[in-house]
VODREN-531103 format. One line per 10 residues: number of its first residue (from 1); for each residue x, y, z of N, C-alpha, C. Coordinates in pm, whole numbers. Each point is the difference from the previous one (the first is absolute). Example, Ala and Ser with C-alpha at 12.3 -4.5 7.8 and 13.67 -1.06 7.14 Angstrom:
BEGIN
1) 1319/-569/780/-89/119/0/90/120/0 | -35/105/-72/82/119/6/-77/109/73
END
This chain:
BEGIN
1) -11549/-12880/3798/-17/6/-144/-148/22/-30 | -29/107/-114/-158/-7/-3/-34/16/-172 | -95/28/-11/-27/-3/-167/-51/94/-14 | -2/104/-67/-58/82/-60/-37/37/-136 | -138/24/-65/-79/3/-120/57/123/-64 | 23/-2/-161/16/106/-14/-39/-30/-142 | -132/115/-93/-69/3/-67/77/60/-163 | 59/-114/-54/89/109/-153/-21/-31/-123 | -38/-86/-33/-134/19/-163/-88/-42/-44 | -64/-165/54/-136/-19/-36/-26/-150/148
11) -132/26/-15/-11/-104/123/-27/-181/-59 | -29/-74/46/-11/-103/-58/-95/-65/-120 | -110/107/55/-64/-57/-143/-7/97/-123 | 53/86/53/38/83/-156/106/-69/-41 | 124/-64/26/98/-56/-58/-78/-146/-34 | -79/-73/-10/-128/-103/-2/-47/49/-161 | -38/160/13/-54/10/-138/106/42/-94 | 121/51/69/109/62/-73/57/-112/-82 | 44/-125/68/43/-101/-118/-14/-139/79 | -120/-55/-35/-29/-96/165/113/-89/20
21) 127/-69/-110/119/-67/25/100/99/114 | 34/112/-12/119/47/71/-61/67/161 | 186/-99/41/-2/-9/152/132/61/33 | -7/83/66/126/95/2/139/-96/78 | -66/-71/53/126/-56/53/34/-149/-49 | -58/33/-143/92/-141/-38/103/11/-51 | 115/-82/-57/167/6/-17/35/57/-91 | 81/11/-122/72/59/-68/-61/-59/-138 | -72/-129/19/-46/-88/-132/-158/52/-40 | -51/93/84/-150/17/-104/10/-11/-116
31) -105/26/-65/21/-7/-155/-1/161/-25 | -95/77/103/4/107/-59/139/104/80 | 87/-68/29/120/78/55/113/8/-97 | 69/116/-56/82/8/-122/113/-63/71 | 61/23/126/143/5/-1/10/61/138 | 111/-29/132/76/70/101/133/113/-37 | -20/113/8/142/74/-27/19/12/136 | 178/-27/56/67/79/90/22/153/-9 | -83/46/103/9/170/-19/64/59/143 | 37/132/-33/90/82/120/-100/125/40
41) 18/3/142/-72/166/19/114/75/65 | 31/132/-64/70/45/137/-38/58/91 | 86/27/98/-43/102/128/-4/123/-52 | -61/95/78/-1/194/-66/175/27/42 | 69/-32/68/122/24/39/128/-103/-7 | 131/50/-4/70/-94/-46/76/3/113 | 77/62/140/-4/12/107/-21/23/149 | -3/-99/26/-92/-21/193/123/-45/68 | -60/128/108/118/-15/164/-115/4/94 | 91/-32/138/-99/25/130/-2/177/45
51) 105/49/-77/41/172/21/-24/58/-162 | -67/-67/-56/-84/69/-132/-120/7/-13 | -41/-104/-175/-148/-21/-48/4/-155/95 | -87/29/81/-83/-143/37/-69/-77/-51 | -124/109/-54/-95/-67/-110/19/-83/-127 | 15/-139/43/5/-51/-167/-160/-32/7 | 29/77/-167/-122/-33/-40/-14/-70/-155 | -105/-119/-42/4/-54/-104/-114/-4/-76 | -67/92/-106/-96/34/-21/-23/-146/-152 | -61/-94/3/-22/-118/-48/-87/24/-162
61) -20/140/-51/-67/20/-89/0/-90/-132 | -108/-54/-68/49/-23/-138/-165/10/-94 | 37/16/-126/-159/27/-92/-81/-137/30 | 41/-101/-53/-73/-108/28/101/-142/75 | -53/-90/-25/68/-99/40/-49/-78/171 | 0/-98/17/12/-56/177/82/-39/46 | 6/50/91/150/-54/178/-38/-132/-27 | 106/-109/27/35/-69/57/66/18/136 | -116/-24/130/34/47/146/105/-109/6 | 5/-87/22/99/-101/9/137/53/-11
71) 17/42/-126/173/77/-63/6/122/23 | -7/47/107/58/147/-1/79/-71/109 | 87/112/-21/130/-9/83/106/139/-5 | 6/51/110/83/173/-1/141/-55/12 | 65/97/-103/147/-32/-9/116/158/59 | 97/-10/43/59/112/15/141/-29/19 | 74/126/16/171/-48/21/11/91/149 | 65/-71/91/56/56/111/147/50/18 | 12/106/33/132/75/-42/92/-8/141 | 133/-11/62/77/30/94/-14/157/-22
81) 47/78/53/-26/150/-70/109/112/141 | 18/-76/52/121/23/89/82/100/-50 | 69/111/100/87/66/-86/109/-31/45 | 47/-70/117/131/-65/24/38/-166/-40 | 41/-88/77/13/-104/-93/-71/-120/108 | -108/55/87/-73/-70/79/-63/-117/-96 | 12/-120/23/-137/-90/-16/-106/41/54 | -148/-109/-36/-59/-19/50/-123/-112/-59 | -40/-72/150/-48/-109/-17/-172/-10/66 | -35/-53/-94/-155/-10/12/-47/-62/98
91) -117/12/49/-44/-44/127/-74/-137/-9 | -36/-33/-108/-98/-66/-55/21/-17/-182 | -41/-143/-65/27/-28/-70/-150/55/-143 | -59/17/108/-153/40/-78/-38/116/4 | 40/84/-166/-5/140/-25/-111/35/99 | -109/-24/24/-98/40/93/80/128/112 | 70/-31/22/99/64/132/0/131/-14 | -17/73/-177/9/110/-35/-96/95/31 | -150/-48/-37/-96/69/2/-106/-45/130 | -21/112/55/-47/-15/134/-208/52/-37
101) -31/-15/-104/-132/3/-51/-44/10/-151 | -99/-82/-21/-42/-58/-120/-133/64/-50 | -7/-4/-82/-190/124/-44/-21/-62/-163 | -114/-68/24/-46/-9/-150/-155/77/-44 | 28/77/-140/-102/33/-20/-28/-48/-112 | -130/-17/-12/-74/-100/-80/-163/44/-40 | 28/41/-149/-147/108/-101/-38/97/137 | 111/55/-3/-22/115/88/-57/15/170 | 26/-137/22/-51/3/196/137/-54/7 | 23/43/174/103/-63/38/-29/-134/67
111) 68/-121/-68/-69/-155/71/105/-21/62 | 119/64/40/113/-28/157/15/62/-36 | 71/13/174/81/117/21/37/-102/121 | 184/-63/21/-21/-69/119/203/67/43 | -63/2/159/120/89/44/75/-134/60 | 92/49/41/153/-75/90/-13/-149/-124 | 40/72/-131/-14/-92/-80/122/-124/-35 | 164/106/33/55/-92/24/37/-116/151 | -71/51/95/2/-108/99/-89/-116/-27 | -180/51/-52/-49/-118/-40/57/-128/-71
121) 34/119/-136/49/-95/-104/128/-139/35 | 80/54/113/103/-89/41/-42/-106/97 | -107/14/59/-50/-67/96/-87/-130/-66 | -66/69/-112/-119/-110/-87/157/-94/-83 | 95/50/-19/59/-61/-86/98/-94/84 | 5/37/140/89/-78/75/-62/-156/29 | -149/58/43/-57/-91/39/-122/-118/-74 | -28/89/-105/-75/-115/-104/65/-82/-83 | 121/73/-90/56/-70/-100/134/-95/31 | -26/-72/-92/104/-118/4/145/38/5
131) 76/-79/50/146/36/-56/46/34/-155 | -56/-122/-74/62/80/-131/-48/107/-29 | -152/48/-17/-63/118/-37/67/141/74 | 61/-23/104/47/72/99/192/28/-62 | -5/-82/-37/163/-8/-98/-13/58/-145 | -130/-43/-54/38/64/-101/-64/150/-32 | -83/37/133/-45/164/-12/174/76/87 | 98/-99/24/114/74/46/86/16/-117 | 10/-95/-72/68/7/-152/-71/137/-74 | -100/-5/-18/-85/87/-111/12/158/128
141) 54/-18/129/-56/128/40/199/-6/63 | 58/86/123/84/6/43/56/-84/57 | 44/-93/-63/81/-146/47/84/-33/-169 | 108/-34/5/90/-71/-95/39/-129/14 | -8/-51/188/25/-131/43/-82/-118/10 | 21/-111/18/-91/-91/-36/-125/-49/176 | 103/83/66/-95/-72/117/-68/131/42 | -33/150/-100/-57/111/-1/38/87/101 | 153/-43/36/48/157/100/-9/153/-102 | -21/93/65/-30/125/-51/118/52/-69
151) 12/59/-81/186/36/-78/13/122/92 | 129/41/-42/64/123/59/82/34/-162 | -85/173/30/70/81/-139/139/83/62 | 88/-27/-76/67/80/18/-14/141/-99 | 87/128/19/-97/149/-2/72/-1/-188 | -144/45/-14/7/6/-151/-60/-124/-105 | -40/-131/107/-22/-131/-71/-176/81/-2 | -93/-168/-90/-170/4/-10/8/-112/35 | -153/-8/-8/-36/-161/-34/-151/40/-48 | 5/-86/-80/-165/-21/-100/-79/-29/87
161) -111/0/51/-117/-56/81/-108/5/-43 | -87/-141/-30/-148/8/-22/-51/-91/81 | -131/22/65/-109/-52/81/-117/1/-57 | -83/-122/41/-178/16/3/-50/112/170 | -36/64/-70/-69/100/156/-114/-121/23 | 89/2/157/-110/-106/129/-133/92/-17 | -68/-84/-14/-128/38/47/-79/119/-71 | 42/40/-129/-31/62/-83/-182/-80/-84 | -83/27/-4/-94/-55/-39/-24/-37/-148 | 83/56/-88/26/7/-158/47/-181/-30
171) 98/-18/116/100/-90/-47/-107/-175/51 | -148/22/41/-31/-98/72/-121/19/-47 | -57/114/-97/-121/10/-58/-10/-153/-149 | -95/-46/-24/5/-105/-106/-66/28/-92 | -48/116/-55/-74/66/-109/108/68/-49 | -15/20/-132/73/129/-123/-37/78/67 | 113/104/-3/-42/190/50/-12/69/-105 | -122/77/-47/-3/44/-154/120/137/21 | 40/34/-41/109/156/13/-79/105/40 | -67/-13/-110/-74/169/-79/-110/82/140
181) -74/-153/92/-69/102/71/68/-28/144 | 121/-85/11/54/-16/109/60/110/93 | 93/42/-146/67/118/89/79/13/101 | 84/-172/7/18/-23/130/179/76/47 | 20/60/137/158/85/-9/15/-87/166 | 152/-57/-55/42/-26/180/100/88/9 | -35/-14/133/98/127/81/71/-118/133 | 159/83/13/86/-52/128/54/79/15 | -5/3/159/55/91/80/131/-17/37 | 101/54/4/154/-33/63/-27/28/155
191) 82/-40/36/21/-42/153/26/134/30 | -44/71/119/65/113/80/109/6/12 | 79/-28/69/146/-93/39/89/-69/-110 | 111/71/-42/29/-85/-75/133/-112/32 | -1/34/205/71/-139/-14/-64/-140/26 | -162/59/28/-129/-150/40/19/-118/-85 | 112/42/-139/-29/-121/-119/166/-25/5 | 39/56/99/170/-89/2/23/-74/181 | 82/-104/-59/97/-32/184/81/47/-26 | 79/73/-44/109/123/28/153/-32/-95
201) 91/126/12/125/-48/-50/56/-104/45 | 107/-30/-110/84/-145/58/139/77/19 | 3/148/-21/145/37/28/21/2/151 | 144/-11/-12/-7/76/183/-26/-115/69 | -44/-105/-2/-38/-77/140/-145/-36/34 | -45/46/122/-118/49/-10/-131/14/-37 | -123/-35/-65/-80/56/-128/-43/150/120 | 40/76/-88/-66/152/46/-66/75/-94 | -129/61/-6/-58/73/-95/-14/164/32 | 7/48/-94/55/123/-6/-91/128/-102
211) -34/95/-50/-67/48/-116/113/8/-71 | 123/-6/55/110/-18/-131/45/-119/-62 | -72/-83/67/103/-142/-56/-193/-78/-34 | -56/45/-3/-134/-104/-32/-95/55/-114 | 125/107/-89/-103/4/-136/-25/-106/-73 | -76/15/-87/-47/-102/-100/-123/66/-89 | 17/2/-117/-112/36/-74/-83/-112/-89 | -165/-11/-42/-47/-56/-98/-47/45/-116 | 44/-64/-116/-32/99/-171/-21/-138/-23 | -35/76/-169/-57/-137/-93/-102/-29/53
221) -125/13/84/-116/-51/68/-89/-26/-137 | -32/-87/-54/-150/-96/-91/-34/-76/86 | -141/-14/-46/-50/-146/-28/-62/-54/-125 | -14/-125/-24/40/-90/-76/-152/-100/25 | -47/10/-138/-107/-95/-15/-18/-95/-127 | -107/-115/12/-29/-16/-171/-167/86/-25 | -50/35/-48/-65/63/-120/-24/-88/-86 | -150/-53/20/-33/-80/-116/-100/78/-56 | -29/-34/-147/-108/105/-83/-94/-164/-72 | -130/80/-5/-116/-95/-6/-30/76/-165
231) -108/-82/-42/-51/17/-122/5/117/-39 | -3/105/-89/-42/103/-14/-156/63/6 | -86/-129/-20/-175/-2/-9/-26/-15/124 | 84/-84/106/-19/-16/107/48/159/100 | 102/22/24/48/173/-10/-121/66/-14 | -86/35/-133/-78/91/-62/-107/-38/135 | -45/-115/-35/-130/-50/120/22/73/155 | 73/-77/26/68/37/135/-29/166/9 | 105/84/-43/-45/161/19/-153/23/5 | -62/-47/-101/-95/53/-70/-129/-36/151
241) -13/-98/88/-63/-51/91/48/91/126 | 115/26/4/76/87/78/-52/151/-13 | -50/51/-99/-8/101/-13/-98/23/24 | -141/-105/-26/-142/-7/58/5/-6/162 | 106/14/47/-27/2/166/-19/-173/46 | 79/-105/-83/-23/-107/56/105/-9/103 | 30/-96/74/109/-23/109/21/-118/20 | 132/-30/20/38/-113/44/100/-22/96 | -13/-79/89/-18/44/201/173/-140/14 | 122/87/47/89/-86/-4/50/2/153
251) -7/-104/63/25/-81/146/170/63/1 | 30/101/96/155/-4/22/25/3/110 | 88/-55/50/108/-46/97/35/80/111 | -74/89/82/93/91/84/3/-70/130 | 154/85/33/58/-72/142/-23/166/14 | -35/19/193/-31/131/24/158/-48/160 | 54/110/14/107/10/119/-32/101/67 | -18/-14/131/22/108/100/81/-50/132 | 58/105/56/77/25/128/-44/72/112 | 13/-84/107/-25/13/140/78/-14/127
261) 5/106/59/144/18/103/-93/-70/118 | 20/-2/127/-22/-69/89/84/-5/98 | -32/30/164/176/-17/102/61/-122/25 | 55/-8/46/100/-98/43/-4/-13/108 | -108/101/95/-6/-43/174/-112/-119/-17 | -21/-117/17/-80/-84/-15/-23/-37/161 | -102/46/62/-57/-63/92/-52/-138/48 | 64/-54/69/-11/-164/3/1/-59/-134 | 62/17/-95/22/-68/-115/-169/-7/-73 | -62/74/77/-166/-18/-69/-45/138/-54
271) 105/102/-89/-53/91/-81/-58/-57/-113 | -140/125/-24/-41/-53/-160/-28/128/-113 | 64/-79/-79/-15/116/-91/-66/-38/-156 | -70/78/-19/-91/54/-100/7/54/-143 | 25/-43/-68/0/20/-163/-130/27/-61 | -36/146/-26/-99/16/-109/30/56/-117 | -78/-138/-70/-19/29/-155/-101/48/-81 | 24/154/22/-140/32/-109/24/-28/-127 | -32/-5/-35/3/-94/-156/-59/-35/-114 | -97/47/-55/-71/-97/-78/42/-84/-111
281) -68/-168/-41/82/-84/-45/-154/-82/-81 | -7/-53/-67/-28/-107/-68/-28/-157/92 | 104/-28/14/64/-124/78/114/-12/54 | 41/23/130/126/-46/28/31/-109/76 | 124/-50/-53/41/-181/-8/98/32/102 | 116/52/26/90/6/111/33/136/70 | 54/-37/137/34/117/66/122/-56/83 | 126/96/-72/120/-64/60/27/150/119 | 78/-74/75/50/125/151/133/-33/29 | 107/96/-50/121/4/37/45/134/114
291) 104/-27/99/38/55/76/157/50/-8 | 20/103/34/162/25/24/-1/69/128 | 107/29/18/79/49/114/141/3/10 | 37/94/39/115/58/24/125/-94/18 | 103/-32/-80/75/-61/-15/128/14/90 | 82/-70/111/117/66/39/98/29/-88 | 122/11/56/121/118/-85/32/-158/-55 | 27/23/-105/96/-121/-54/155/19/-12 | 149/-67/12/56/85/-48/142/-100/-82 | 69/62/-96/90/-117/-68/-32/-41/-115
301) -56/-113/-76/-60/-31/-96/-177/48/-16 | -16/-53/153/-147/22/-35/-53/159/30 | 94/88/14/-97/150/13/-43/0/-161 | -115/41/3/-128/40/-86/-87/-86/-72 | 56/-126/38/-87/-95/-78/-123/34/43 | -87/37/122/-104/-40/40/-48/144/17 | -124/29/-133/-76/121/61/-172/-57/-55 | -31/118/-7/-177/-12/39/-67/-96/-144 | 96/30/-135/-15/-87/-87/-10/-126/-3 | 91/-49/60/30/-139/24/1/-70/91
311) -50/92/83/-68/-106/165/-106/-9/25 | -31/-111/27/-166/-83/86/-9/-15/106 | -19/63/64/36/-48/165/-139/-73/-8 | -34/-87/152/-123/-111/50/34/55/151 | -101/22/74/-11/24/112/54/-131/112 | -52/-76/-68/86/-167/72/121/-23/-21 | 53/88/-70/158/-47/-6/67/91/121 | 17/-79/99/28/62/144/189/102/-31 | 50/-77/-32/137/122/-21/21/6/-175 | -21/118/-6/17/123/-122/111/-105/-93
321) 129/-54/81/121/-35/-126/-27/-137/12 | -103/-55/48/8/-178/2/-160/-33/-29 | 8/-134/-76/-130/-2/-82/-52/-82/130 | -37/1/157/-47/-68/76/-170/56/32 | -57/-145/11/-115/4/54/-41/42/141 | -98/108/-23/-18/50/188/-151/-4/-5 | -72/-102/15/-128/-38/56/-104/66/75 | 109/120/65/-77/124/98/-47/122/-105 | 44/19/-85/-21/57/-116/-126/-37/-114 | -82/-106/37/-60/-41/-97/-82/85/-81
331) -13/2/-110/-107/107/-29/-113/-91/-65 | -113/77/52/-117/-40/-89/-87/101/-57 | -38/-70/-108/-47/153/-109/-171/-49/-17 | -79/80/22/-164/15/-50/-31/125/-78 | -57/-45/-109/-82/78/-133/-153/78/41 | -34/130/21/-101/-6/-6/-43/93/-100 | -112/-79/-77/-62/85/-117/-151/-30/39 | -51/165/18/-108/77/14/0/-30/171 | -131/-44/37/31/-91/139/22/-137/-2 | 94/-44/-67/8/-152/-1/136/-44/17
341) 53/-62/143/127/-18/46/48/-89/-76 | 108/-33/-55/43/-147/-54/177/-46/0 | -3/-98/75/-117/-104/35/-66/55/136 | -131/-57/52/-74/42/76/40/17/155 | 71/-61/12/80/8/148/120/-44/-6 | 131/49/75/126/-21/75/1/-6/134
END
């Protein structure tokens, strides 16, 4: 995770002379804040396949007004779209599964762009959040049941789905976003594959996936914010400092992802391998390292549960289908930034 600066209408002490009381990230009660409206953006398109438009895109425009990062939230309907009378059942309960990359642009730079977005996203959500939070992003996303198994559409059914995008920097920023010089558009990518976001039919026996039996389309794509509006004198100020070339410098949130292949001939169990991050960052607070590998055949109930989305492999887990400890496997990990090993020896 790292932080990155990004410069969009006045810096601190011009907002000092602009109105020395207002602090962008205080609550809904300023004095000089009129009111929160719930507002909608749409996408440029009203249908996305993995064999169509990929690109959703959500261009966030408005004259005046500030984001509330906190409340956005993308909403959409997922379609069966089958032309025979195949089901089909989701792989995962967390729309994430759909879009395999995330891009925010923000007063015109791009501040992410983060790939294998739905594997991250399932992995941060498996493993940080609580059970309920984890139940109720299955309610609000592809789950109807209470202990968040994934539904199965039969051909011709939807289902409504809205999510907070993991790791989106909007939703974790604590300042007002002014509109006017933000400019801000998210973009999601659909998955290549469009059976990566199913475990397969339930007809037949079997789960088998097919390009005939694993359509599914998404329409209706918004998102959904509040929009609060400040004084009108305050408004006037604001531009007017903005327009003198003042700036004001807002801390956002980026998670950066990359992928690295590596063999599997491991010589005395003492291969090492090497992750570089070019990068530049602000500050970065964590560095998580997940692994996969090649899954055997499953077959009966469990063929397709298990693909690159939804698996973690650990090098210590000595057999692939059993969660056992293998000690010969240990891994140990060292950081080095510039010439400086850390920690200093293994």
């Amino acid at each position: 995770m790292a932080h990155r600066t990004f410069e969009e209408a006045h810096d601190q002490e011009e907002s000092k002379q602009l109105v020395p009381s207002l602090v962008y990230d205080l609550p809904y009660t300023a004095p000089y804040v009129n009111g929160a409206i719930p507002s909608t953006f749409h996408a440029s398109n009203n249908n996305y396949t993995s064999n169509g438009i990929k690109l959703i895109s959500i261009p966030m425009f408005a004259p005046t007004g500030y984001l509330v990062g906190p409340s956005l939230k993308i909403y959409f309907k997922v379609t069966n779209t089958n032309a025979g009378a195949d089901d089909i059942k989701f792989l995962s309960y967390n729309p994430a599964i759909f879009f395999s990359r995330f891009r925010l642009t923000f007063a015109g730079m791009q501040a992410q762009d983060m790939v294998n977005y739905d594997h991250d996203c399932n992995m941060f959500n498996e493993i940080f959040n609580p059970k309920e939070t984890k139940l109720n992003h299955a309610i609000e996303g592809l789950s109807v049941a209470a202990d968040g198994t994934p539904i199965t559409l039969a051909q011709g059914q939807s289902k409504l789905c809205s999510f907070t995008p993991t790791f989106n920097a909007l939703t974790t920023i604590s300042k007002r976003i002014p509109f006017r010089q933000s400019r801000i558009v998210l973009e999601l990518h659909l998955i290549h594959d469009q059976t990566d976001a199913l475990e397969g039919t339930t007809t037949g026996g079997t789960p088998t996936l097919t390009a005939a039996n694993s359509n599914w389309m998404i329409t209706d794509v918004v998102a959904k914010c509040d929009i609060t509006y400040l004084d009108t004198g305050v408004e006037n100020l604001h531009a007017k400092v903005t327009e003198q070339g003042g700036n004001h410098k807002f801390i956002l949130d980026n998670y950066h992802s990359q992928v690295q292949s590596f063999s599997t001939a491991i010589p005395n169990n003492q291969q090492e391998v090497s992750i570089d991050i070019n990068r530049q960052f602000g500050k970065m607070t964590s560095i998580f390292v997940s692994f996969f590998k090649s899954r055997v055949t499953y077959s009966g109930g469990n063929a397709g549960k298990f693909k690159k989305v939804n698996t973690f492999h650990h090098p210590m887990c000595g057999n692939e289908n059993a969660l056992t400890y293998n000690s010969v496997n240990e891994v140990e990990v060292a950081i080095i930034l510039c010439a400086t090993r850390i920690p200093f020896s293994l």
